[in-house]
C-alpha positions in Angstrom: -85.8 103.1 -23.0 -86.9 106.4 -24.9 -85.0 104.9 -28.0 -86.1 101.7 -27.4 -89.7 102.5 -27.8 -89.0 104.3 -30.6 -87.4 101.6 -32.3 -90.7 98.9 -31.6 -92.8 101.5 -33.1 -91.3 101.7 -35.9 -90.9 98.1 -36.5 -94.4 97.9 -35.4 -95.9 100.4 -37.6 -93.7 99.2 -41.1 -94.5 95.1 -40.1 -98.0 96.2 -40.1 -97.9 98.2 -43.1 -96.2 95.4 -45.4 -98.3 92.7 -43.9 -101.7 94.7 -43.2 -103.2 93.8 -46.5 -102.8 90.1 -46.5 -104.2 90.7 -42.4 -107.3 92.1 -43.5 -108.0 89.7 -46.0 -107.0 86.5 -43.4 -108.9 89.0 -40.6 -112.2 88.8 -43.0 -112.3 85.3 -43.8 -111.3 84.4 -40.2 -114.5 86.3 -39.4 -116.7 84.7 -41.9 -115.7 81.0 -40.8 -115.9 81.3 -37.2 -119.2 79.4 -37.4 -118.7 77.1 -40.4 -119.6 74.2 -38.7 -122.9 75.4 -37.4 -124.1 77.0 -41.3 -123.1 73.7 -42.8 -124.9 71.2 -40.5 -127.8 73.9 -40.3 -128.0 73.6 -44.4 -127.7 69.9 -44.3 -130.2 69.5 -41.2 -132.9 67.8 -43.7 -130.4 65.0 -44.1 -128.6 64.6 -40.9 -131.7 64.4 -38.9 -133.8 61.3 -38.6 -136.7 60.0 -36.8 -136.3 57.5 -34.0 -138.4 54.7 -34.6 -138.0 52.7 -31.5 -136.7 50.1 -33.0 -133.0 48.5 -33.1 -130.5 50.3 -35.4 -129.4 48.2 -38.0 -125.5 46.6 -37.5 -123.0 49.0 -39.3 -122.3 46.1 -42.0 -126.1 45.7 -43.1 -125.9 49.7 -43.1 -122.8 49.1 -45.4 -125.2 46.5 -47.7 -128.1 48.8 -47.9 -125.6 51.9 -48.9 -124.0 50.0 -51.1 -127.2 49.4 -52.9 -128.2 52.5 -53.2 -124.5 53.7 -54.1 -122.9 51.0 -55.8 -120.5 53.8 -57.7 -119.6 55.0 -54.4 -116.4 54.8 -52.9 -116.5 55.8 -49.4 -113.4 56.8 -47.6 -114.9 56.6 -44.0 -118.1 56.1 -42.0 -118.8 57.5 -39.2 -121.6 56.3 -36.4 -123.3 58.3 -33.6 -124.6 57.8 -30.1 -127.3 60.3 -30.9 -130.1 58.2 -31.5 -131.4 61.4 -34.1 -128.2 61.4 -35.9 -127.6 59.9 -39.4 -124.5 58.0 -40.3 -122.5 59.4 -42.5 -120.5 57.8 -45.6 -117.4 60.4 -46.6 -116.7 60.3 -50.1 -114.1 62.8 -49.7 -114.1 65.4 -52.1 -117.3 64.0 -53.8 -118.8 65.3 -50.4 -121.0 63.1 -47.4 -123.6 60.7 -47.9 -126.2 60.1 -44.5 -127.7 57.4 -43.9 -131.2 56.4 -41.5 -129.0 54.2 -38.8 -133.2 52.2 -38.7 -134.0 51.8 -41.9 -130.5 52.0 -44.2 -132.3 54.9 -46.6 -130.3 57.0 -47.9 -132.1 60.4 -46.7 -129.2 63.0 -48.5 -125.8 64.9 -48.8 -123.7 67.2 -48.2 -124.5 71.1 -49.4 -122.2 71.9 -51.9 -123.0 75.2 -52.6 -122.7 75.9 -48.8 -119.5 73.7 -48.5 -118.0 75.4 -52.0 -118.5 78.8 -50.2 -117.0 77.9 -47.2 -113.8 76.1 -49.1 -113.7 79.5 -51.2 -113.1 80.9 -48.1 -110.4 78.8 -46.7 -108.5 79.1 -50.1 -108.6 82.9 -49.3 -108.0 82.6 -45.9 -104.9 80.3 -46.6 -103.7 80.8 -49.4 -105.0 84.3 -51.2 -107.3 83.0 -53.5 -103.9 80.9 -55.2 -104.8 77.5 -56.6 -102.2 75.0 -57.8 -98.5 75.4 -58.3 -99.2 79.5 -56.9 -100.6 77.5 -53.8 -96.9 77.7 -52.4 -96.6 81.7 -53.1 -100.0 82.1 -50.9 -99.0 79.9 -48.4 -95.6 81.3 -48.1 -96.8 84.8 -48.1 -99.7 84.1 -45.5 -97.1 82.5 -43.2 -95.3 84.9 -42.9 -97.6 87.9 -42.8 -98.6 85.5 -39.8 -95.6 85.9 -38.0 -95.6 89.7 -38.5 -98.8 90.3 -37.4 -97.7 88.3 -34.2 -94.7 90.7 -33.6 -97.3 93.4 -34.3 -99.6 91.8 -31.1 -97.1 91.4 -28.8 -95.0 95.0 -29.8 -98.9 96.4 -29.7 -99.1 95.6 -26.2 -95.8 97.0 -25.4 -96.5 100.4 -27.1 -99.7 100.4 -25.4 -98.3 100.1 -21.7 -98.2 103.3 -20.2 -95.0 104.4 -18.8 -96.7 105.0 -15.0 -99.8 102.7 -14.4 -102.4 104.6 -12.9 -106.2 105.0 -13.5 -106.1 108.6 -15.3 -103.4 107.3 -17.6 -104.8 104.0 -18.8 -108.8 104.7 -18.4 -108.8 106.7 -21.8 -107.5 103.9 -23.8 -109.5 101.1 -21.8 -112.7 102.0 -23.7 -114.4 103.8 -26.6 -115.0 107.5 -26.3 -117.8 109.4 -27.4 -117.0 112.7 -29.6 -114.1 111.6 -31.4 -113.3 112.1 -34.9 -110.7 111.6 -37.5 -107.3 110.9 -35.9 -108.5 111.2 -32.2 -111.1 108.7 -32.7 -108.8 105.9 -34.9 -105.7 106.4 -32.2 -108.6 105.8 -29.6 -110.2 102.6 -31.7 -106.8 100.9 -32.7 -106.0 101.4 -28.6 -109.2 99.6 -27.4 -109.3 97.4 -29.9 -106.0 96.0 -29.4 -105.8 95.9 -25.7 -109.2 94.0 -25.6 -107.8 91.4 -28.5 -104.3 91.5 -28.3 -104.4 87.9 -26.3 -106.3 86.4 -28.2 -104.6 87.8 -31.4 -101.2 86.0 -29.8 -103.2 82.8 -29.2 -104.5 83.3 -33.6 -101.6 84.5 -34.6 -99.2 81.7 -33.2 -101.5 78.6 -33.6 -101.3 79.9 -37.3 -97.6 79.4 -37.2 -97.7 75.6 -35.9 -99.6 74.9 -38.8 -98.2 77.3 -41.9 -94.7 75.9 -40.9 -93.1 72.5 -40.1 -90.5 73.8 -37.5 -93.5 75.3 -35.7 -94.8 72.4 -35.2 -91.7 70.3 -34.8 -90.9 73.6 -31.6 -94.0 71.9 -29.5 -92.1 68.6 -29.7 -88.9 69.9 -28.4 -90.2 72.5 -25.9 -92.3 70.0 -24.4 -89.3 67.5 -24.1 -90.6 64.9 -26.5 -88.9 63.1 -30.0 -89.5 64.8 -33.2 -91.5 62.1 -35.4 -89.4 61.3 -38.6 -90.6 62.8 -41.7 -92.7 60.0 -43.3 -91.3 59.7 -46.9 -93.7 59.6 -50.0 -94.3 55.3 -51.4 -94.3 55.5 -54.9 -97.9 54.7 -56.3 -98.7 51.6 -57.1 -98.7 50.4 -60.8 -101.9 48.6 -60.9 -104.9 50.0 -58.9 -107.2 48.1 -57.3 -110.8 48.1 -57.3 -112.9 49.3 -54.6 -113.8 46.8 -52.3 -116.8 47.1 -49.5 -115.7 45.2 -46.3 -118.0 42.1 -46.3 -117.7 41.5 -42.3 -116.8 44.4 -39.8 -119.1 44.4 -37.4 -117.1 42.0 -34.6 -114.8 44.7 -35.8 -117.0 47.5 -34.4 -118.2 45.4 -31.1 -114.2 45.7 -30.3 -114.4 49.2 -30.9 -117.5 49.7 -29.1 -116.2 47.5 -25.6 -112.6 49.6 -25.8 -115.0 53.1 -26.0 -118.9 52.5 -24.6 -119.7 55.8 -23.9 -118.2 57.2 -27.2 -119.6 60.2 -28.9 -119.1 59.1 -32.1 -116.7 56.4 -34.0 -115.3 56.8 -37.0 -114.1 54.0 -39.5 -111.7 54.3 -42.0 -112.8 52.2 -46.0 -111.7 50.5 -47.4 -110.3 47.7 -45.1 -106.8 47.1 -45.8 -104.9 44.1 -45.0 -107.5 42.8 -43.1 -107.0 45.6 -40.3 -109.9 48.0 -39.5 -108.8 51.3 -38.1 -110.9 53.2 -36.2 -111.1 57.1 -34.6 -112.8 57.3 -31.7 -114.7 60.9 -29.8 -114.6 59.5 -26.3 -116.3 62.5 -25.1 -114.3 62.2 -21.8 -112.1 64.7 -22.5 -111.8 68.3 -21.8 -110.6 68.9 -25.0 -113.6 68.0 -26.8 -111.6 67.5 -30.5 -109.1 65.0 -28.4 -109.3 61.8 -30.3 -108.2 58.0 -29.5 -107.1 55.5 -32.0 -108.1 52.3 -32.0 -106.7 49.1 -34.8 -108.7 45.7 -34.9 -108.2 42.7 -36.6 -111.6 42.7 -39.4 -111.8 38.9 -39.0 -111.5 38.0 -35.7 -112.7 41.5 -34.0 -108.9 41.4 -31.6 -107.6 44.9 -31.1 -104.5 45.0 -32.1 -103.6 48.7 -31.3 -105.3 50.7 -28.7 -104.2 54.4 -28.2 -106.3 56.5 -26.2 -105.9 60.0 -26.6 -105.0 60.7 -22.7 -102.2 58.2 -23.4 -100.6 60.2 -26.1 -97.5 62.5 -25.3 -97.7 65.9 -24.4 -96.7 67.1 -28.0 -99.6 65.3 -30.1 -101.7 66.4 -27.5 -101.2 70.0 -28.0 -101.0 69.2 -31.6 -104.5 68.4 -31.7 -105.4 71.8 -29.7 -103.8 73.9 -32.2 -106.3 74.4 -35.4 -109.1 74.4 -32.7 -107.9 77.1 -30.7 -107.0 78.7 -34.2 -111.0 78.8 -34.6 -112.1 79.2 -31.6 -113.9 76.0 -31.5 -112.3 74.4 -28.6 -114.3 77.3 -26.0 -117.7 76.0 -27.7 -119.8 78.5 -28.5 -118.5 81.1 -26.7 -115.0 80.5 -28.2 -116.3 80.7 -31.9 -117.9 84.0 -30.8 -114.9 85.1 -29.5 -113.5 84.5 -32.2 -115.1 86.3 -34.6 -115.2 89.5 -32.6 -111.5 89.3 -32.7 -111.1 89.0 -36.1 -113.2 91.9 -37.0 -111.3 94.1 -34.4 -108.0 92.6 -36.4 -109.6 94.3 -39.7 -110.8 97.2 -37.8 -107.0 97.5 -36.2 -105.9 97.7 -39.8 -108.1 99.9 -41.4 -107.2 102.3 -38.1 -103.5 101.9 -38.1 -103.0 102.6 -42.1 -105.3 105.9 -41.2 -102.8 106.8 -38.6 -99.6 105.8 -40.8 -101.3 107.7 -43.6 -101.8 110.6 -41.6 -98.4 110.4 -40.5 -96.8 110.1 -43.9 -99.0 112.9 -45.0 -97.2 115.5 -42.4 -94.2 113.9 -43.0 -94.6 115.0 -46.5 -96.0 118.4 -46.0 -93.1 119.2 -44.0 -90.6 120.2 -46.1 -93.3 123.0 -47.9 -94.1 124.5 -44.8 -90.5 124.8 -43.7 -89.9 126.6 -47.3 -92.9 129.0 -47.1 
C-alpha cells in the first residue's frame, strides 16, 4: 500500500502540474460567473421591470403587432412570456441581444446590456476555450477537456492522499482546519489540505459535469448507465439555396391558450419564431419541479390551436433528465442562491489549491536539485 500511495502522489502531483495552469484560469473565470445571471438582470433591471397598471395584458399576438412596429428590422428568434405580472416580455434576437417589452402597453421599454453581456461572454470564451476564437476554438476546447479530466483524477487522488492511514481525532484535526502561525511550506501543506478536503466533493461534482458537456461519450455514458438508447447523431441538412424572408406569425394566440390549458400555473413560456410549417413550438417552466431548470415541451398546430406533441419534463427518461441537471450543477445554480455561492467559494479554493500545490512542487524540485551539491560538498 506504501508503494501504492507513492505512486497516486506522483500522478497526482505531475497531473496537477501539466494541467494546473489551464485550472487556474477555468478556476478564475468559474469564480467570476457564478452569479452571471444576477449582474446581467441587475444591469438590465430598467428594462425588465414594469409597472402594473391594473389592467389586462395585451394577447401575445397584439404584443407581436406592437413589436413589430417598433422593430420592423427585427428578427426575433423567440419570445418569451411571464407569470410575473412586473415582468417584461422578452423578444430574443439571438446574438443581436433581447428586446423587452410592457406585456400592458406593447412599449418597447429596452435591451439587453452588451457591455455587461460582452464581459460575461469574454469570460466563458476563457473559461471554455482559453481565450481561442474560430478554427483555434477546437485546440481550447480540446485542451480544457482534458485538463478537466485531470483535475478530476486530481480530486478524487486528493482525497485519497489526504486520508489518514489510522482515523482518529489527533491525526485528522490538523488538516480539518486553518492554523494560525504558519508560514511558507507549513502554512501551504496546511491550506492545500483544508482546502481540498472542504471542496474536494464539490470539485468531483465541477469537474465531472464538465466532462458531460466538453465530450460526446460523456454524455452518451448517462444514457447507457442509466439503461436508456443513445439518441442517433442528428446529421447536418444542407442549407437551403434560396432563403426566405422573415415572417411575423399573423395568428398565435389559440396557439398560446393551448399552451397555457396544457401548463396553467407555468413560470414562464417560451415560443420559438418564426412559425414554421404552421407548427408553433413551445418551452414551458412549469415551476413544479424540483429541478427548477427542468423544462417541458409542448408542439401546437398555429391555426387551429390542437397540441400536437405534449412532453412534460417528468415524462422524459432518466437520461434527458439528468442531462438537463448537468450545466446547472456545473454552476451551481440548481442549489439557488446558496449553490451559486457555493460555487464560487469552491472555485477560488480550486485556484488557491493551485497556487499552493505548485509552491509545494516547487519547493520539492528545489531540494531535489540542491541535492546533488550538498552530497558533493
Amino acid at each position: 500500500m506504501k508503494k501504492f500511495r507513492k505512486v497516486i502522489f506522483w500522478l497526482h502531483l505531475i497531473s496537477a502540474l501539466v494541467a494546473g495552469v489551464v485550472i487556474f484560469v477555468m478556476s478564475v473565470t468559474g469564480a467570476l460567473l457564478s452569479f452571471e445571471r444576477q449582474i446581467i438582470e441587475f444591469s438590465e433591471r430598467g428594462a425588465r421591470t414594469v409597472a402594473e397598471t391594473g389592467t389586462e395584458r395585451l394577447t401575445p399576438q397584439e404584443i407581436v403587432e406592437k413589436f413589430r412596429e417598433q422593430r420592423p428590422d427585427a428578427e426575433p428568434t423567440s419570445m418569451q412570456i411571464s407569470d410575473d405580472g412586473r415582468a417584461a416580455w422578452m423578444f430574443s434576437l439571438g446574438r443581436a441581444g433581447i428586446v423587452f417589452v410592457d406585456p400592458y402597453t406593447g412599449a418597447v421599454t429596452g435591451e439587453s446590456n452588451k457591455e455587461v453581456r460582452k464581459v460575461m461572454s469574454e469570460l466563458r470564451v476563457w473559461h471554455r476555450w482559453l481565450g481561442t476564437s474560430g478554427e483555434s476554438r477546437a485546440i481550447g476546447k480540446a485542451i480544457t477537456g482534458a485538463c478537466n479530466l485531470l483535475f478530476l483524477f486530481v480530486a478524487f487522488s486528493g482525497v485519497y492522499l489526504w486520508f489518514p492511514r489510522k482515523i482518529s481525532l489527533k491525526s485528522v484535526k490538523p488538516v480539518l482546519w486553518f492554523r494560525s502561525g504558519l508560514r511558507g511550506k507549513a502554512r501551504n501543506f496546511n491550506w492545500h489540505n483544508v482546502i481540498g478536503f472542504w471542496t474536494s466533493a464539490f470539485l468531483v461534482i465541477f469537474t465531472a459535469t464538465a466532462v458531460v458537456m466538453s465530450y460526446r461519450w460523456g454524455a452518451e455514458l448517462l444514457y447507457t448507465i442509466t439503461g436508456n438508447e443513445v439518441p442517433k447523431r442528428s446529421e447536418r441538412s444542407a442549407p437551403d439555396k434560396e432563403e426566405k424572408p422573415y415572417e411575423f406569425p399573423s395568428a398565435i394566440d389559440a396557439a398560446w391558450s393551448a399552451a397555457y390549458e396544457k401548463a396553467p400555473e407555468a413560470r414562464s413560456i417560451s415560443m420559438k419564431l418564426p412559425v414554421e410549417n404552421g407548427t408553433a413550438e413551445f418551452t414551458i417552466d412549469e415551476g413544479i419541479y424540483w429541478n427548477i431548470f427542468g423544462r417541458s415541451r409542448l408542439t401546437v398546430d398555429e391555426a387551429s390551436g390542437v397540441a400536437a406533441t405534449w412532453e412534460p419534463y417528468a415524462e422524459q427518461n432518466s437520461a434527458r433528465r439528468l442531462r438537463t441537471w448537468t450545466r446547472f450543477l456545473h454552476t451551481g445554480e440548481s442549489g439557488g442562491l446558496i449553490g451559486q455561492i457555493i460555487g464560487f467559494i469552491v472555485c477560488i479554493g480550486g485556484a488557491v489549491l493551485v497556487w499552493t500545490g505548485f509552491s509545494l512542487a516547487f519547493r520539492r524540485f528545489y531540494r531535489w536539485l540542491k541535492r546533488p551539491t550538498a552530497e558533493a560538498a
